[in-house]
C-alpha positions as CSV (number, residue, x, y, z in Angstrom):
1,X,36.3,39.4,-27.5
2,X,34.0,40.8,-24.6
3,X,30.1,39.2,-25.3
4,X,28.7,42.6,-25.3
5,X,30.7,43.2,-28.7
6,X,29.1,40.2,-30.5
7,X,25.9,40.4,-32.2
8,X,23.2,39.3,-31.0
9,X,22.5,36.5,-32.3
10,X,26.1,35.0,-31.7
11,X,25.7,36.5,-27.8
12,X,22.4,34.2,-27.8
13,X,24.2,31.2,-28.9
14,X,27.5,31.5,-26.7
15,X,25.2,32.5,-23.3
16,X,23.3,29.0,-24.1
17,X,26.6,27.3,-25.0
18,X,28.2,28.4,-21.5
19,X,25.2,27.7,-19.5
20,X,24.8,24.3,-21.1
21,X,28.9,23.8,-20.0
22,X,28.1,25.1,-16.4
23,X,24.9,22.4,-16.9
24,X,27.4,19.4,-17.7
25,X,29.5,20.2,-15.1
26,X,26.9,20.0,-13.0
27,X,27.1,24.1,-12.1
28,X,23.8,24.5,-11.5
29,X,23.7,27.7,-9.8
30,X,26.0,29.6,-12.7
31,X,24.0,27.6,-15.4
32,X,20.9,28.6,-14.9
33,X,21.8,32.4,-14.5
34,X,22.5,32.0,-17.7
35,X,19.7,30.0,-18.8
36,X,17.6,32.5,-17.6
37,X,18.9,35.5,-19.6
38,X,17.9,33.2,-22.5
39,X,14.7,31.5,-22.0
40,X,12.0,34.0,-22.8
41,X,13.8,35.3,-25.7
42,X,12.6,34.9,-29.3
43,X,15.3,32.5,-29.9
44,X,15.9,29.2,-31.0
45,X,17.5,28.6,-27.9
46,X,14.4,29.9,-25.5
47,X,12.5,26.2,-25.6
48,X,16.1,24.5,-24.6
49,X,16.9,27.2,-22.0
50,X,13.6,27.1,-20.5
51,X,13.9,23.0,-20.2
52,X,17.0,23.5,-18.2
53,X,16.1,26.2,-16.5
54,X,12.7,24.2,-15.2
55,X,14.8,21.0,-14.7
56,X,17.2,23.0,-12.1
57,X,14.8,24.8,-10.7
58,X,12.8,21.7,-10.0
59,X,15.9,20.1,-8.9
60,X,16.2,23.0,-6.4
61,X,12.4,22.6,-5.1
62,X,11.2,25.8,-6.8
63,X,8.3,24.1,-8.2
64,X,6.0,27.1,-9.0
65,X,8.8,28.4,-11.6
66,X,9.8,25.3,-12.8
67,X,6.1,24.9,-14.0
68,X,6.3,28.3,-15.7
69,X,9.6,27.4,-17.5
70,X,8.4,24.2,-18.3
71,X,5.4,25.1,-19.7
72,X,7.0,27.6,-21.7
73,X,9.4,24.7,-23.0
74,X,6.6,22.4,-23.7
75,X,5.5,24.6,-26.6
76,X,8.2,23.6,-28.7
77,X,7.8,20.7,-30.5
78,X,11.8,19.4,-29.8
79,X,11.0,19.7,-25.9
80,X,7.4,18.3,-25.6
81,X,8.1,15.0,-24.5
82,X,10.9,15.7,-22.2
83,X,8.9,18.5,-20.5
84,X,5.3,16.9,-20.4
85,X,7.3,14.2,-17.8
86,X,8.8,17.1,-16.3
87,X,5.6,18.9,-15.6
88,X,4.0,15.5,-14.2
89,X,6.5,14.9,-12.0
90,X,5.9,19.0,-10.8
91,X,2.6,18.0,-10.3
92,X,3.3,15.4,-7.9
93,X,5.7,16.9,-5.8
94,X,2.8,19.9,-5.3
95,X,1.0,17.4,-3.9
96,X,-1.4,17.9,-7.0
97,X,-2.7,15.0,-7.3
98,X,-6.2,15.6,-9.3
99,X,-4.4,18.1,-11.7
100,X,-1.6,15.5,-12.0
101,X,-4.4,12.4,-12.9
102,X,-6.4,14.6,-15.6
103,X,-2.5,16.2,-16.7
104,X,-1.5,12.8,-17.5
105,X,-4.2,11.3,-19.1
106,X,-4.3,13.8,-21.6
107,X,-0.5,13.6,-22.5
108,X,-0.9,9.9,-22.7
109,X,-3.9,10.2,-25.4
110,X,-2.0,12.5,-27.1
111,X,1.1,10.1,-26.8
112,X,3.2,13.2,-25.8
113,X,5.6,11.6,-23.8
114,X,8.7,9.4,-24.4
115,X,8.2,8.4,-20.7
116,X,4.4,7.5,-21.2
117,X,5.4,4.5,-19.1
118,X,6.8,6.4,-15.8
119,X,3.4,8.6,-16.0
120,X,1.9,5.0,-15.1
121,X,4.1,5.1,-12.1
122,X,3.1,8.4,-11.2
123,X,-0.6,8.1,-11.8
124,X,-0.3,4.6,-9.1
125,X,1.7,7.0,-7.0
126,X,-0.8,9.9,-6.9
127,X,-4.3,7.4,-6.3
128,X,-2.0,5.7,-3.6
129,X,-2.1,9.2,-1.7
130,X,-5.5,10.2,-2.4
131,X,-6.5,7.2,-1.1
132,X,-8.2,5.8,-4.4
133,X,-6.0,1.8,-3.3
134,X,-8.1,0.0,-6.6
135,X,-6.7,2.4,-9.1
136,X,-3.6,2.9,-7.6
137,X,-2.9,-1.0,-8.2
138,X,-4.2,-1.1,-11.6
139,X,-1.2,1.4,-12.4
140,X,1.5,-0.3,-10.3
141,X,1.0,-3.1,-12.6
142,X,0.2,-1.7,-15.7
143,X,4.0,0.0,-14.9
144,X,5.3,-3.1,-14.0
145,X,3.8,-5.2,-17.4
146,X,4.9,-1.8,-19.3
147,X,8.1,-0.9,-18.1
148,X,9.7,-4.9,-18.1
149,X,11.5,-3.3,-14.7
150,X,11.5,-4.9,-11.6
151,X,9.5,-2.7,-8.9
152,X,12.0,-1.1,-6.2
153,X,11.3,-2.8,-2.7
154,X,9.2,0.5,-1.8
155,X,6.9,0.2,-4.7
156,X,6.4,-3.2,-4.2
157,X,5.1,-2.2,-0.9
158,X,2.5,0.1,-1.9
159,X,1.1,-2.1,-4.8
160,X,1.1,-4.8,-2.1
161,X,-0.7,-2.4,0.5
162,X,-3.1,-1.1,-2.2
163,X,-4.2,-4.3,-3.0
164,X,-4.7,-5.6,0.6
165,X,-6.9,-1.9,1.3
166,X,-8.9,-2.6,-1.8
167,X,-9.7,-5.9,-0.9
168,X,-8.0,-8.2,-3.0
169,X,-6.1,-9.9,-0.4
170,X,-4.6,-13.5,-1.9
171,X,-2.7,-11.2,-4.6
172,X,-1.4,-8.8,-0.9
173,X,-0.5,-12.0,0.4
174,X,1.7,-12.9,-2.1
175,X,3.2,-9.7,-2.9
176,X,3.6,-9.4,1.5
177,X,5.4,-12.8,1.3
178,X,8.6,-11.4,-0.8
179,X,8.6,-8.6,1.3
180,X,8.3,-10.0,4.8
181,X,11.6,-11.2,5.1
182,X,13.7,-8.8,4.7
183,X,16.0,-7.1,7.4
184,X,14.3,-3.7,7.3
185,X,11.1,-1.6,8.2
186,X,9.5,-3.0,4.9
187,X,10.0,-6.5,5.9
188,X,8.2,-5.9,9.0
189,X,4.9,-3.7,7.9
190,X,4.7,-6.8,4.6
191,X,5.1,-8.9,7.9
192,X,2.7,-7.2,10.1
193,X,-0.3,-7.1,7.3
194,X,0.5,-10.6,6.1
195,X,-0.7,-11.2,9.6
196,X,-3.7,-9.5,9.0
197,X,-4.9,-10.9,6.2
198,X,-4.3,-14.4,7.1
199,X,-6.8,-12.9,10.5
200,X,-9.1,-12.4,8.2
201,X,-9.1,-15.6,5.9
202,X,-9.1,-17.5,9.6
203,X,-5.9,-19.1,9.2
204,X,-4.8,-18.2,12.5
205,X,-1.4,-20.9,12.8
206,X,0.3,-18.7,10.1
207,X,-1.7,-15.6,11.3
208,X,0.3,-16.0,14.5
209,X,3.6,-16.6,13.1
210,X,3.5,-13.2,10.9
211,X,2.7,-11.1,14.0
212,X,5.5,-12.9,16.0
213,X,8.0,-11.9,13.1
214,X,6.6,-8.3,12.9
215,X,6.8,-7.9,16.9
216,X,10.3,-9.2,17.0
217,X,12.0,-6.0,14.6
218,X,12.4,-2.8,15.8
219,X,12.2,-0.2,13.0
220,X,8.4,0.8,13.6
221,X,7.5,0.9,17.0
222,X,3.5,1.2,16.4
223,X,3.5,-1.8,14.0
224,X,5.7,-3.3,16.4
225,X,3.3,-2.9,19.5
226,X,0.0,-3.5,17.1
227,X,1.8,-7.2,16.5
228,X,2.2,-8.0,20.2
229,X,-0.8,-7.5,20.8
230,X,-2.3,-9.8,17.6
231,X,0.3,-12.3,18.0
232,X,-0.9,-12.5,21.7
233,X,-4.8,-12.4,21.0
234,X,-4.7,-15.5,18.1
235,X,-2.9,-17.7,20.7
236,X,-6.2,-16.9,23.0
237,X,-8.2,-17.4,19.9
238,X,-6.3,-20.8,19.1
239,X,-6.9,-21.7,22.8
240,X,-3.1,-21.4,23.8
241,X,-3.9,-20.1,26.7
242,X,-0.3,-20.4,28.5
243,X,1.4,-18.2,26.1
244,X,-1.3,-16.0,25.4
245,X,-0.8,-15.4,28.8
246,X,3.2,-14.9,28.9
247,X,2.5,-12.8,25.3
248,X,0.0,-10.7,27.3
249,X,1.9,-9.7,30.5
250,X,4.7,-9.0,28.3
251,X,2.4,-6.5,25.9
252,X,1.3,-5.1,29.3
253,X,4.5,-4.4,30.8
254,X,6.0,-3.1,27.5
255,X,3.1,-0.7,26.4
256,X,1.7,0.3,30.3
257,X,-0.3,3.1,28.2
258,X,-1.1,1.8,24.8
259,X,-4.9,2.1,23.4
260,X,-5.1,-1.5,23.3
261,X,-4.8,-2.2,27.0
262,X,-8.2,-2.7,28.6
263,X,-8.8,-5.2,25.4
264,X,-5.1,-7.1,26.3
265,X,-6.3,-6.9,30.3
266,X,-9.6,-8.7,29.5
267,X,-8.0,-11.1,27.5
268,X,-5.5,-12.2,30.1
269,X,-8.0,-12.4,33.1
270,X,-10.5,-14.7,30.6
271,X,-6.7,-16.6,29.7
272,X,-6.3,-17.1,33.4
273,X,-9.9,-18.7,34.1
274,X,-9.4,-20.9,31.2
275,X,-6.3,-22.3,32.4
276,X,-8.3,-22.4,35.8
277,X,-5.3,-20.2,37.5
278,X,-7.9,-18.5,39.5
279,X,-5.9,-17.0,42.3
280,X,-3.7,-15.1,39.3
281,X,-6.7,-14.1,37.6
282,X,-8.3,-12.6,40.7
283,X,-4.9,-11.0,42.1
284,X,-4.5,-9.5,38.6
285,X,-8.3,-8.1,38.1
286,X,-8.4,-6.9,41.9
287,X,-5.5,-4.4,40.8
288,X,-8.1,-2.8,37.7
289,X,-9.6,0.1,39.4
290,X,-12.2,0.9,36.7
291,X,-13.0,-2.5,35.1
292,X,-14.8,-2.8,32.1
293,X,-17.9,-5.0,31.6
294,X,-16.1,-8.2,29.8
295,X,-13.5,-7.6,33.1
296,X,-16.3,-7.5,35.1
297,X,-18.0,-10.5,33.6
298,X,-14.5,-12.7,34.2
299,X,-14.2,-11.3,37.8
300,X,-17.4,-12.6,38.2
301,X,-16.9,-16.2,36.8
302,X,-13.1,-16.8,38.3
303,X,-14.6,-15.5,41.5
304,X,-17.3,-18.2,41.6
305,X,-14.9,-21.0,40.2
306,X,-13.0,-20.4,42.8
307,X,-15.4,-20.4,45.6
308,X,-16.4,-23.5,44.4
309,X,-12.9,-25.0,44.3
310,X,-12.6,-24.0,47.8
311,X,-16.3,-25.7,48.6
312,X,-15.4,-28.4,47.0
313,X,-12.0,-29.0,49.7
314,X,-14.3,-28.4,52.7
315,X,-12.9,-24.8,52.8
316,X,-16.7,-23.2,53.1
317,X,-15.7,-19.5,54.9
318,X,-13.3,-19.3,52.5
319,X,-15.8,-20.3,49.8
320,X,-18.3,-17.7,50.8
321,X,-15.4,-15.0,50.6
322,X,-15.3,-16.1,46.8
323,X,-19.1,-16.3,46.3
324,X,-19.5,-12.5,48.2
325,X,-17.1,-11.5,45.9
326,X,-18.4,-12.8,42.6
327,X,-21.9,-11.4,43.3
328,X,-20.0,-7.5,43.7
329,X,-20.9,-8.1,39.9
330,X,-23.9,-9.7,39.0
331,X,-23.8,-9.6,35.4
332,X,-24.2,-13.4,34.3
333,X,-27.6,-14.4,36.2
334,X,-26.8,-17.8,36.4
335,X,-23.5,-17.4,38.2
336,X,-25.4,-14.9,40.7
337,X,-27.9,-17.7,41.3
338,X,-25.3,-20.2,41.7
339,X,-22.8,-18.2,43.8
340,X,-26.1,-17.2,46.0
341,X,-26.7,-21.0,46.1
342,X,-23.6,-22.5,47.0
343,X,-23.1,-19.7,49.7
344,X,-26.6,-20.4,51.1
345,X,-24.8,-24.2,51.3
346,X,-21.8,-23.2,53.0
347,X,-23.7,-21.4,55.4
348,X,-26.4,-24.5,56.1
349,X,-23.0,-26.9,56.7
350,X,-21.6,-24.1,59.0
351,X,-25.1,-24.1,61.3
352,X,-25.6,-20.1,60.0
353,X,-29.1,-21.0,59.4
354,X,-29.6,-16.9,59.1
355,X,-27.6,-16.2,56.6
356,X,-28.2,-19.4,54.7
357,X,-31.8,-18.1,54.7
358,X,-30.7,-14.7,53.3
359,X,-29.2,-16.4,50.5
360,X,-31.4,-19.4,49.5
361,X,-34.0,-16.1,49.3
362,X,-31.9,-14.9,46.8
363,X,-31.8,-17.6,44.9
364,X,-35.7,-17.3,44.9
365,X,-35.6,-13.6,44.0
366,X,-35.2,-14.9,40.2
367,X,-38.2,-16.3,39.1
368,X,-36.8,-16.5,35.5
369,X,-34.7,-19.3,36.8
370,X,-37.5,-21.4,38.0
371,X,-36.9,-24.6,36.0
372,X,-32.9,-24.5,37.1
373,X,-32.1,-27.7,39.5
374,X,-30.8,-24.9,41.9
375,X,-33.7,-23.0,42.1
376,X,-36.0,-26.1,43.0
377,X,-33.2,-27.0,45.2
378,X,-33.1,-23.7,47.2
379,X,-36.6,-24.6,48.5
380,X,-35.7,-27.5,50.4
381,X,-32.5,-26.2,51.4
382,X,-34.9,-22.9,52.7
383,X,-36.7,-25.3,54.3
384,X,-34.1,-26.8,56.4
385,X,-32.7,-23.8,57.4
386,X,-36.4,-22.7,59.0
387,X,-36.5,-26.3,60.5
388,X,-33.4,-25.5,62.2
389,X,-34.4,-22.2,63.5
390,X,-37.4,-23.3,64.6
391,X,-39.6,-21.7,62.3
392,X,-41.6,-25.0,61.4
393,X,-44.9,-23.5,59.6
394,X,-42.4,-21.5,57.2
395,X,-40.6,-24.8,57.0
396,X,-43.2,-26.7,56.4
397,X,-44.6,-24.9,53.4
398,X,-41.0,-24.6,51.5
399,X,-40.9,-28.4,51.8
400,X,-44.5,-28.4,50.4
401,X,-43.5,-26.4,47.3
402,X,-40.4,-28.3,46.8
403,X,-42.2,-31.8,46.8
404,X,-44.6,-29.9,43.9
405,X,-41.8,-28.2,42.0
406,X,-39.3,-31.7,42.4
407,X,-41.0,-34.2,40.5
C-alpha cells in the first residue's frame, strides 16, 4: 500500500522505521531525509528523529544544525543523556570552548549524561586549547582515574605537555619517558621536551642525550632543528668542547638560515678558543660580516691568544698582526691593555722604538688599570724606548715614575 494512503499516525511510524533501516545500514544520506520529515512533528518519534538526524548531521560536519536538532532531542527525557554528549562534543568541534566548559559543568551537576566521564576528556581537551595547561591536566587525569581506560598515545601527550607548561615538571618527565621512545613524531616531541626539562633541573648528561634522540628522527623538522641546536649547546655547557664543535658546524651547515644562528656562531668561535684552536676560530669569525657583540668579544680574545702564542715562538710581526687585530674590538679592557702591551714588546725587540712608543702610550691611556703589573710595566718599557731614540729627559722621567709606581 502507497504511504500516502496510511494514516497518519502509521505514515509517522513506518517513515521513522525506514529511516532508522537506511540508519543501520549505514545510509546516511537516505536516512536522514527521512528523519527529517519526522523530527519536528508532534510525535513520539520527533525526540528519536531529531537524535539521528543531529548525529548524521554532525557526522557530516554541519554543526550549526546538528545543535538545533540536538537540542530539540535533548528535551525528551529518553534522549537527554545521549544528546547532552552529543551537544558537548558540537561544542568542541565549533571551537567553543568557553560555552563547551560552562555547557558541561552544568550537565555534570545535573548528572545528565551517561558519558559524564568522556565530558572529563572534553573539558581537558578544550583548557588544553585555550591555553588554561593546569586545568587541562586536572581533567586528563580525572578521565584517566574515571574512565579505568588507558590514555591513547596522543592524549598521553597533551596531559604530559600540560603538565610540563604548568610547571609541574617531575610528573612531564615521567609521562615524556613512556613516550620518548617510540618510532613516531610523538616519540620525538616527549623526546625533545624531556630534554628540556632535564635543561632546566641542570642535569645536563641526560639533558644531552634527550636532544640527541629528538635531533636524530625526522617527522618534525622544527623540533628536529631546535634539538641540534640544544644537544650542541649542553656539550659547550658540559665543557665538551670537541663535539660541541662538530654538533655546531653541522647545525650550521644544516639550518644556514635558522633563527638560532648568530647564538650557534658565537658558541662555536668561544668552543674554538677553549680548545685553543685559534687559527679555526679566527678563519671562521673573519667570514661573519656583521658580528655580534659576544662574536666580537671572542674575536677579540682568540685574536690576542694567538698573538701571544706567536710571541711566545719568537714570531713578533706576526704577533703584532694578531694584537692589531684584537684591538679592531676593544670590548674587554684588559685584553686591549694587554694586546697594546705585548705589541709595544714586539716592537721594543724589533728596534721600532716609534711604534713601541705609540703603544706603551696606550697602555697608559687607561688609568683605571693603574695597579695592573702591565701598566707599571709600560713605564719602564716607555722608558727604554725614549732611551733608544735619544729622547733621554722623557726617558729619564718614565724611569722615575716607574721606580715610584714598582715597589
Amino acid at each position: 500500500m502507497p504511504l500516502a494512503k496510511l494514516d497518519p499516525s502509521y505514515q509517522l511510524e513506518t517513515r521513522f522505521k525506514l529511516a532508522y533501516g537506511y540508519f543501520g545500514r549505514k545510509q546516511f544520506d537516505l536516512a536522514l531525509e527521512k528523519f527529517n520529515q519526522i523530527k519536528t512533528s508532534s510525535s513520539n518519534y520527533s525526540a528519536a528523529a531529531s537524535y539521528y538526524a543531529g548525529y548524521i548531521e554532525y557526522r557530516n560536519g554541519a554543526y550549526d544544525q546538528a545543535l538545533v536538532d540536538l537540542t530539540r532531542a535533548e528535551k525528551s527525557d529518553s534522549y537527554t543523556s545521549l544528546a547532552s554528549y552529543m551537544i558537548a562534543n558540537v561544542l568542541y568541534k565549533q571551537g567553543k570552548f568557553d560555552e563547551l566548559l560552562e555547557y558541561i559543568t552544568k550537565i555534570q551537576q545535573d548528572r545528565s549524561s551517561s558519558n559524564v566521564n568522556e565530558l572529563y576528556l572534553l573539558a581537558a581537551e578544550a583548557f588544553y586549547f585555550k591555553g588554561d595547561y593546569k586545568n587541562a591536566a586536572i581533567n586528563y587525569n580525572t578521565y584517566t582515574e574515571k574512565s579505568k581506560r588507558k590514555l591513547s598515545p596522543d592524549i598521553q601527550y597533551k596531559l604530559a605537555y600540560a603538565m610540563y607548561l604548568a610547571g609541574d615538571f617531575e610528573p612531564a618527565l615521567d609521562k615524556f619517558k613512556a613516550l620518548a621512545s617510540r618510532d613516531e613524531e610523538i616519540g620525538q616531541f616527549a623526546s625533545y621536551y624531556q630534554g628540556d626539562i632535564y635543561l632546566q633541573q641542570g642535569n645536563l648528561n641526560y639533558a644531552v642525550s634527550s636532544f640527541n634522540k629528538a635531533s636524530q628522527d625526522n617527522y618534525h623538522q622544527e623540533i628536529k632543528e631546535a634539538a641540534s641546536f640544544k644537544y650542541s649547546k649542553v656539550l659547550y655547557d658540559l665543557g665538551n668542547y670537541s663535539q660541541a664543535i662538530d654538533g655546531l658546524e653541522q647545525f650550521l651547515s644544516t639550518y644556514p638560515t635558522s633563527q638560532l644562528i648568530n647564538e650557534a656562531g658565537d658558541l662555536l668561535s668561544e668552543a674554538y678558543l677553549y680548545t685553543n684552536n685559534y687559527t679555526q676560530a679566527i678563519e671562521y669569525l673573519e667570514q661573519i660580516p656583521n658580528k655580534s657583540l659576544r662574536a666580537q668579544q671572542a674575536y677579540q680574545k682568540v685574536a690576542y691568544y694567538k698573538g701571544t702564542e706567536l710571541f711566545n715562538n719568537s714570531k713578533y710581526s706576526n704577533a703584532v698582526q694578531m694584537f692589531d687585530k684584537s684591538l679592531q674590538h676593544p670590548i674587554d679592557h684588559e685584553i686591549e691593555l694587554l694586546a697594546n702591551y705585548w705589541s709595544a714588546e714586539a716592537f721594543s725587540i724589533g728596534k721600532k722604538y716609534p711604534e713601541s712608543i705609540k703603544s706603551y702610550q696606550a697602555v697608559l691611556n687607561n688609568p683605571s688599570f693603574k695597579q695592573h703589573e702591565k701598566y707599571v710595566r709600560s713605564r719602564y718599557g716607555l722608558g727604554y724606548a725614549y732611551y733608544n731614540t735619544k729622547e733621554y729627559n722623557l726617558a729619564l722621567k718614565q724611569f722615575s715614575i716607574f721606580l715610584q709606581e714598582y715597589k
